[in-house]
N, C-alpha and C positions, 0 to 999 in steps of 0.2 A: 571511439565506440560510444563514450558516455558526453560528445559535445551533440546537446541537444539548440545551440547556435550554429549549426553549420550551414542549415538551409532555411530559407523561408517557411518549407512544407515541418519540417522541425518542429522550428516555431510555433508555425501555427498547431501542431498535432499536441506540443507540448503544454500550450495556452489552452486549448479546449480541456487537458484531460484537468490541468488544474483546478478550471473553471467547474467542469461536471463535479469533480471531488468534492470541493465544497457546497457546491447546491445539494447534492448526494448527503453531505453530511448535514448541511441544514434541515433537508427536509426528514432527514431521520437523526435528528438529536434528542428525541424525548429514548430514544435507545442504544443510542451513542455515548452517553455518560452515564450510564447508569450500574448500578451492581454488576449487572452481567453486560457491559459492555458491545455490546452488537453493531459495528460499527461495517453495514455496508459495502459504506464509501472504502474500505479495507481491499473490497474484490478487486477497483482500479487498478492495484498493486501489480496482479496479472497481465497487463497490458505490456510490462516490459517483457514479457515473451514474443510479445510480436514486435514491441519498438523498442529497443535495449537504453535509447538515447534516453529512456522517460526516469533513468534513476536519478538525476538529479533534481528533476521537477516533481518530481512523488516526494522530495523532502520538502522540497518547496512547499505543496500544497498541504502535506501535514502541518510545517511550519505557521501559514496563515490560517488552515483547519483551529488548531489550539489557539491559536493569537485570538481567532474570531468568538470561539465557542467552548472551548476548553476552560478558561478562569483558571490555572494553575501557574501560572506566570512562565517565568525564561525556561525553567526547568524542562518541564514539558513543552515548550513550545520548541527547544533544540533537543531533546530527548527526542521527539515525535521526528522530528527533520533526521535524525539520525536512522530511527528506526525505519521509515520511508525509505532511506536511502540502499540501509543495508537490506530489507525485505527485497526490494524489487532489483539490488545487484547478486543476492541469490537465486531469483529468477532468473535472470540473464543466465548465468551462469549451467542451471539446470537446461535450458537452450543451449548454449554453446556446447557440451558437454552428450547433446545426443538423448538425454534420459527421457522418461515418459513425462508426458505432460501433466500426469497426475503428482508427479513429486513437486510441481511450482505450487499445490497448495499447503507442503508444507513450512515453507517463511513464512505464509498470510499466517499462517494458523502458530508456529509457534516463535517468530521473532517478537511479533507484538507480546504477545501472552507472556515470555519469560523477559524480557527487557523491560517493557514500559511497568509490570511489575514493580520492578526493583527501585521506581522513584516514586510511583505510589503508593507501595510501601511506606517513605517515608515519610511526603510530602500530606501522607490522609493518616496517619499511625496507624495502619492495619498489618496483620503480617503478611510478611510476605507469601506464603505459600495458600492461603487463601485468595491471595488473588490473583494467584496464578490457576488457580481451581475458576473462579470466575469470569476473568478473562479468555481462559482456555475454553469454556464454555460458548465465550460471545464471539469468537475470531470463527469458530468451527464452520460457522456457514458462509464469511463470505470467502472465507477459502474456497471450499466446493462452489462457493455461484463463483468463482476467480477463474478455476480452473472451467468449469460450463460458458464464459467471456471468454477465452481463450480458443476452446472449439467453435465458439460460432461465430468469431470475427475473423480465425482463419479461413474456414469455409468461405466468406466477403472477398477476403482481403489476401488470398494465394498466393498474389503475384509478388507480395513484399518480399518472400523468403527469397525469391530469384533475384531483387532487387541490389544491389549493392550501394546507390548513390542515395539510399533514403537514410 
């Protein structure tokens, strides 16, 4: 389910989303790192609803997201791959499982917020639970724009769900 090597078209699906993520994140870093957090490039996360194979490459691309832009060192930059990883395998899951589409924005909104928390916390000495308040804050919209990616690439993109060999 999660070999995002299996095909070429994979591949390449899985190369583009990395690619967007970090341009995503480039182009909005002055709100990406800041107090409140607003990171976007977060709504990508949603896309494992339509390609389940993208949880391995959503850590990826957080992984080199932090490496590039982040300045927090190893910490966050496998925190962040982790957090990637586990977001968008709660997605999949919300897919597999049947539920409304609307529950896939609950990982955007609170995996990041209560996890990545817990090392900024202690990597910036702030407490914890302020930045859970702050972060919580920043994830709330690309959640909802995650789950609004979701309705309008299925509307495109139909025919995947019948698909079995992608």
């Amino acid at each position: 389910m999660y070999n995002f090597l299996k095909t070429p078209r994979r591949m390449t699906i899985s190369a583009m989303v990395i690619a967007l993520y970090i341009v995503l994140l480039y182009l909005t870093q002055s709100i990406s790192f800041g107090a409140y957090q607003i990171r976007i490039a977060t709504a990508l996360y949603a896309l494992a609803f339509l390609y389940p194979f993208l949880v391995i490459p959503m850590g990826v691309a957080n992984l080199l997201a932090n490496f590039l832009f982040g300045g927090l060192g190893p910490i966050d930059m496998i925190g962040g791959c982790f957090v990637g990883m586990a977001t968008t395998a709660l997605i999949v899951q919300v897919r597999q499982r049947g539920w409304n589409v609307w529950l896939a924005a609950l990982p955007i909104w609170l995996v990041p917020t209560l996890v990545v928390s817990l090392w900024l916390s202690q990597l910036l000495h702030l407490p914890y639970s302020m930045l859970v308040v702050s972060l919580a804050v920043g994830q709330a919209p690309p959640a909802v724009c995650g789950v609004f990616l979701i309705h309008g690439l299925a509307r495109q993109t139909w025919y995947i769900h019948k698909e079995k060999s992608l």
